[in-house]
C-alpha positions in Angstrom: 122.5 83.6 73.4 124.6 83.6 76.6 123.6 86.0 79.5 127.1 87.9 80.5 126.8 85.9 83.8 126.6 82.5 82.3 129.2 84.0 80.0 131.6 84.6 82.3 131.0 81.5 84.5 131.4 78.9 81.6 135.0 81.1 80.6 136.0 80.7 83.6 135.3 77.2 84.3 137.0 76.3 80.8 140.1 78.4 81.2 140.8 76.9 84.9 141.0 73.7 83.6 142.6 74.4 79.9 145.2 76.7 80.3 146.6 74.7 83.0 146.6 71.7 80.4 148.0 74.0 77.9 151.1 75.2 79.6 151.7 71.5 80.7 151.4 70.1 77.3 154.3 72.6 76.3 156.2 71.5 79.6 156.1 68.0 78.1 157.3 69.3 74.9 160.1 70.7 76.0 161.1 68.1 78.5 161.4 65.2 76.1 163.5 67.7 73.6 167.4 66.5 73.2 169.8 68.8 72.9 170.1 69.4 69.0 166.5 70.4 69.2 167.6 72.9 71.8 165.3 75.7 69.4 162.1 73.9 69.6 162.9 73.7 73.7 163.0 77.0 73.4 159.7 77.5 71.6 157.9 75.6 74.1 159.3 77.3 76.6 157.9 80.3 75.6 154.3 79.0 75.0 154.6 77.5 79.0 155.3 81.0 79.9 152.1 82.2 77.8 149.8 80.1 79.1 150.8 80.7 82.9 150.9 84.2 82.6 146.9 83.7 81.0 146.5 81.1 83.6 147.7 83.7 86.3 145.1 86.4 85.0 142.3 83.9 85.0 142.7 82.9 88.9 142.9 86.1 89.8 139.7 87.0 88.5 138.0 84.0 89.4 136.9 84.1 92.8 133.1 84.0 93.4 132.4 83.8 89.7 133.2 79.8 88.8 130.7 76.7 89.3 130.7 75.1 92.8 131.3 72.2 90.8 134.4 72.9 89.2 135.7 74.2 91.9 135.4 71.2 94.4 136.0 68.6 91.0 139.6 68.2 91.4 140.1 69.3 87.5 141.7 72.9 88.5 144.1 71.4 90.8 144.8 68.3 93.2 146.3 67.4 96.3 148.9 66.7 94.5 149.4 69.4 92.2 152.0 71.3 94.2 154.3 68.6 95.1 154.3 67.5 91.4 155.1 70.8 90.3 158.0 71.1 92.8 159.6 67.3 92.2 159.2 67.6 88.4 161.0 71.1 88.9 163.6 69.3 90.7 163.8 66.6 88.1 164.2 68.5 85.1 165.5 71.9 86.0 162.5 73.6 84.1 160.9 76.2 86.4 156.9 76.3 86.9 155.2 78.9 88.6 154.2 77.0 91.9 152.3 80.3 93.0 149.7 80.3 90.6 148.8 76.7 92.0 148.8 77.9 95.5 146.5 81.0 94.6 144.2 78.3 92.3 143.9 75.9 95.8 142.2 78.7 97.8 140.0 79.7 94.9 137.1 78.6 96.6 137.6 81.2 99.3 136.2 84.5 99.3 133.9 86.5 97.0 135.2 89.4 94.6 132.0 92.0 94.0 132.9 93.1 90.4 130.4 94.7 88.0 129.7 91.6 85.7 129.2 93.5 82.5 132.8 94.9 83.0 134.1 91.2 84.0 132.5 89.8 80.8 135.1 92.0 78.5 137.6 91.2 80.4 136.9 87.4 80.2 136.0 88.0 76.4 139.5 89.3 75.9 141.3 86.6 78.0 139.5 84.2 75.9 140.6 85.8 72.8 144.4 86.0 73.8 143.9 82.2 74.1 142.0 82.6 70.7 145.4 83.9 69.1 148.0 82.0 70.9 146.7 78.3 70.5 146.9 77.8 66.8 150.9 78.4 67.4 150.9 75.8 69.7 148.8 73.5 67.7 151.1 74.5 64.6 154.4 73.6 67.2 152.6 69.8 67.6 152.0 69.6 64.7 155.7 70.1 62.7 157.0 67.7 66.1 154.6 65.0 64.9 155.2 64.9 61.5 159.0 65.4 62.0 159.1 62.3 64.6 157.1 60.1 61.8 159.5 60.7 59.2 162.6 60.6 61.5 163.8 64.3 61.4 163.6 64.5 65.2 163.8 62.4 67.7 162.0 63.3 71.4 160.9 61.5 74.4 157.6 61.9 73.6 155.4 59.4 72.2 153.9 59.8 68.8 150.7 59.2 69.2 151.0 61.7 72.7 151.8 64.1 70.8 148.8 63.8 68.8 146.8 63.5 71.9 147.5 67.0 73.2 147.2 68.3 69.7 143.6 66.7 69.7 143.2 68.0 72.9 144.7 72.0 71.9 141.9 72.0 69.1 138.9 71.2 71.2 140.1 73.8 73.1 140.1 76.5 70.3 137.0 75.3 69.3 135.1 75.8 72.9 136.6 78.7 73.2 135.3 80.1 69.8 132.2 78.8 71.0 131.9 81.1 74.1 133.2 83.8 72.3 129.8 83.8 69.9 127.7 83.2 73.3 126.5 79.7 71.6 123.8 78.3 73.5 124.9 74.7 73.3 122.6 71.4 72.7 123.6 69.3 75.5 122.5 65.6 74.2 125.2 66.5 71.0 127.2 67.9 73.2 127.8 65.1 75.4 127.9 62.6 72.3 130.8 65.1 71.4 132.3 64.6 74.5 132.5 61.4 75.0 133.3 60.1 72.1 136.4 62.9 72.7 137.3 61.9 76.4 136.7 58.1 76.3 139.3 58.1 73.2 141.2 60.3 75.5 140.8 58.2 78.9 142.2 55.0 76.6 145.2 56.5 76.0 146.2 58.2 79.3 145.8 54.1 79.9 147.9 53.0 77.6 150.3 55.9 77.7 150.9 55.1 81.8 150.9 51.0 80.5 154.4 52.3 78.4 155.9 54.1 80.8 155.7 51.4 83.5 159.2 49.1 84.4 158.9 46.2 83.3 158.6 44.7 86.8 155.4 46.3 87.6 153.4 43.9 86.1 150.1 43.8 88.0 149.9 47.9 87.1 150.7 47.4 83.5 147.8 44.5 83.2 145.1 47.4 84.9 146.5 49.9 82.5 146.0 47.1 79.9 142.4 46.5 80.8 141.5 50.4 80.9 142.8 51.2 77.8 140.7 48.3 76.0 137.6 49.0 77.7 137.9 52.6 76.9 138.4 51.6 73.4 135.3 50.0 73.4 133.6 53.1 75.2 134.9 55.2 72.6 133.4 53.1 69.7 130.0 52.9 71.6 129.9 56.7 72.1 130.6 57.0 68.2 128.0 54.7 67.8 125.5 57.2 69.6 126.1 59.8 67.1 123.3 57.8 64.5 122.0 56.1 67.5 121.2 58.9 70.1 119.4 56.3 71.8 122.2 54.5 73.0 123.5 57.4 74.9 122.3 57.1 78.4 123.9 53.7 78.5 127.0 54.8 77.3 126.9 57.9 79.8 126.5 55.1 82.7 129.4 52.9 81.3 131.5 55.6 81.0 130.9 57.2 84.6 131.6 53.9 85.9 134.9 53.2 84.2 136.3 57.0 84.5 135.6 56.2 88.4 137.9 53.5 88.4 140.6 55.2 86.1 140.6 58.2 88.3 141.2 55.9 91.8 143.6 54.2 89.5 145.4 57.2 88.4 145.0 58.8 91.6 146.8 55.9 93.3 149.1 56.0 90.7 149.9 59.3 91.2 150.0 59.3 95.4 152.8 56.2 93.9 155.1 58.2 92.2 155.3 60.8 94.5 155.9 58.7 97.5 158.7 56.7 95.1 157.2 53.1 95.7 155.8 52.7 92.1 159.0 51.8 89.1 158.2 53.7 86.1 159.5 57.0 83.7 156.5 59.2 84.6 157.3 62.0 85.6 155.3 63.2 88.6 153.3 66.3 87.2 152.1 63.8 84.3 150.6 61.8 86.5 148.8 64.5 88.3 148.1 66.1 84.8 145.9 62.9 83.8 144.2 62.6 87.1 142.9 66.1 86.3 141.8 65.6 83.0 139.3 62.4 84.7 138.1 65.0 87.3 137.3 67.0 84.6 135.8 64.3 82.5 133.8 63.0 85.5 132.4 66.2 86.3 130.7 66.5 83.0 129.2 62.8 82.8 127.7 63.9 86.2 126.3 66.4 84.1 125.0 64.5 81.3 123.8 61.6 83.1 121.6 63.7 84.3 120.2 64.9 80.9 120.2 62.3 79.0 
């Protein structure tokens, strides 16, 4: 069972990264609404606001009490996360709380001396909060996916993205429930889980930023190409490691690798958009938003390459 400190550490570490993903995810939802669907906008909307104001409570507690690791990862924010935030503002008209990003970049400063028993309650009810409000969201991707696939709404969202942050809302929920029962967790399984997850994930951040690309940038659509079919192999490999736990430190190795060069890539790609010299329908913050996710996914293959 969890100590209260370990407890509190691994909440906080979690909820940095995935309430942040969270309230994006419904950002992205309600961006790529039309007009008719003005209700379901609306909906999203409201989970954004959720999750920030979550988000917000986390950071403000978190001094002192989250992994050096995280913090210096680049998964909470980036150097780019407040200039995405502001040019996707001014793109879309949809308002993002740019102040919780400037409180998360000086997180590593500073040390709050709370009494840890008292912090683990509050992080325990944080976490169930998120608990309660994910399976609304999940619900919300849901009815968008399976009204895009039998043509009752139309969005700017891809299908199969949409099932991607739905994917991504349920591991969520489930790691959360996981904390909340102090589950001491088996770290070879674990990191079969999670990169069979992430790799899966990492291929279609590649192929996502491959569709979004004008047609003229050819030399970035052939990298994006070539990442999303090595990740597809990664992915089957990592599957392959459930029966064959053997395999495993390979795979961890191959897929530390590769997530290197998809993070420089989308980290590039980024640093592009932002600066204007790269031709494409990304919208800034969703190219910072997948840089994060291989920070975060990097961080833990540092992790189990070490373990395995």
């Amino acid at each position: 069972m969890l100590s209260n400190e370990n407890f509190v550490r691994q909440s906080l570490d979690l909820d940095l990264f995935f309430l942040r993903i969270m309230k994006e995810h419904s950002f992205f939802l309600e961006a790529g609404f039309t007009p008719v669907n003005a209700d379901l906008a609306r909906q999203a909307d409201a989970f954004k606001t959720q999750f920030e104001a979550l988000l917000r409570e986390v950071v403000f507690i978190a001094n002192g009490f989250i992994s050096r690791d995280v913090a210096t990862s680049g998964e909470i924010v980036t150097d780019f996360t407040l200039n995405a935030e502001k040019a996707t503002t001014f793109f879309t008209g949809i308002q993002l709380d740019t102040s919780i990003t400037m409180a998360e970049l000086s997180l590593t400063k500073g040390v709050q001396q709370l009494n840890i028993q008292s912090l683990a309650q509050r992080v325990a009810d944080i976490n169930q909060r998120a608990i309660v409000l994910l399976p609304g969201l999940i619900n919300l991707k849901t009815i968008v996916l399976n009204s895009m696939l039998t043509c009752k709404i139309f969005t700017f969202n891809w299908p199969l993205l949409i099932d991607h942050i739905r994917r991504e809302a349920v591991l969520f929920l489930e790691l959360l429930k996981r904390l909340q029962n102090r589950v001491v967790i088996d770290m070879a399984r674990f990191a079969v889980e999670q990169e069979s997850f992430w790799n899966r994930i990492m291929a279609e951040h590649a192929k996502f930023i491959r569709g979004l690309l004008d047609p003229t940038e050819e030399t970035l659509f052939q990298t994006a190409d070539k990442f999303g079919r090595e990740f597809d192999m990664l992915t089957a490999e990592a599957l392959a490691s459930q029966t064959q736990i053997a395999l495993l430190p390979q795979v961890t190795q191959e897929s530390l690798r590769e997530t290197v060069a998809i993070r420089d890539f989308k980290r590039q790609g980024t640093e592009g958009i932002l600066a204007c010299k790269i031709r494409s329908i990304i919208i800034p913050l969703l190219g910072d938003h997948v840089l994060r996710e291989a920070n975060h996914y990097l961080r833990l293959l540092k992790i189990f390459s070490m373990i395995v």
